[in-house]
Phi, psi and omega in degrees: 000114168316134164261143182241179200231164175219187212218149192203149151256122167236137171038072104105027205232073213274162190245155148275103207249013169195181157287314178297045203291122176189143180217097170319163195298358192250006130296318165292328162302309186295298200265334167289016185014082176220178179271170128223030137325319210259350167282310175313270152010298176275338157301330182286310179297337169310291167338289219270288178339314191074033149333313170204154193275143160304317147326344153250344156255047183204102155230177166260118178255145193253152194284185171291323191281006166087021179267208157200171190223141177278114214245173154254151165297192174265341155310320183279336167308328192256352163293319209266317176292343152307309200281351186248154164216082164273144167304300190296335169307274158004268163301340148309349196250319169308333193274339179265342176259355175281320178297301184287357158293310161336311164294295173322335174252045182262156191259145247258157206243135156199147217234064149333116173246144175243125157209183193280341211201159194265063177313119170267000000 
C-alpha cells in the first residue's frame, strides 16, 4: 500500500509531511475545523465552478481495512479553503501565501571583484 502525504496542525501550527500531498474529507474536516458536511459542500461548489476537473483532484486510494477512500490533491485542498469560512480556512490560506512569497523574497548574492587593472 502507497503511503500518502497531509497537511496537520501540530500546536496550532501547520505541517507537512510530504510532496504527494492528498487527503480525505475527515482530514479536512479535522485541519479546516468544519464539519464535514461542510468539506462536502465546498467540494461540490468546487466541482461545480469547474475550479479544477475532478480528474485532477479526486481519487480513490485504498485503505488497511481494505475499503478505499476518496481523497484531494493538493490543488484541490487550497481550492476547497477558498470555498469555506472557517478561522483555520483562513489561516490556511495566509500560511500558503506566506510560504510561497517567502520563497520569493530571498535575497539575492552578488560578488565583487576590485582590482587594479583591467585583467581578463
Amino acid at each position: 500500500m502507497r503511503q500518502r502525504d497531509i497537511i496537520y496542525l501540530k500546536e496550532n501550527e501547520f505541517c507537512i509531511t510530504g510532496a504527494d500531498i492528498w487527503m480525505s474529507e475527515w482530514e479536512l474536516a479535522e485541519l479546516f475545523y468544519a464539519t464535514q458536511g461542510e468539506i462536502r459542500a465546498a467540494i461540490n461548489r468546487m466541482l461545480k465552478d469547474g475550479a479544477i476537473p475532478a480528474c485532477h483532484s479526486t481519487r480513490y486510494m485504498p485503505l488497511e481495512n481494505g475499503h478505499a477512500a476518496e481523497v484531494y490533491s493538493l490543488e484541490a485542498i487550497i481550492a476547497i479553503s477558498f470555498y469555506l469560512h472557517t478561522g483555520f480556512a483562513e489561516k490556511f490560506r495566509r500560511w500558503m501565501i506566506q510560504r510561497i512569497t517567502r520563497e520569493n523574497k530571498q535575497a539575492a548574492s552578488l560578488m565583487l571583484c576590485i582590482s587594479s587593472g583591467l585583467e581578463c
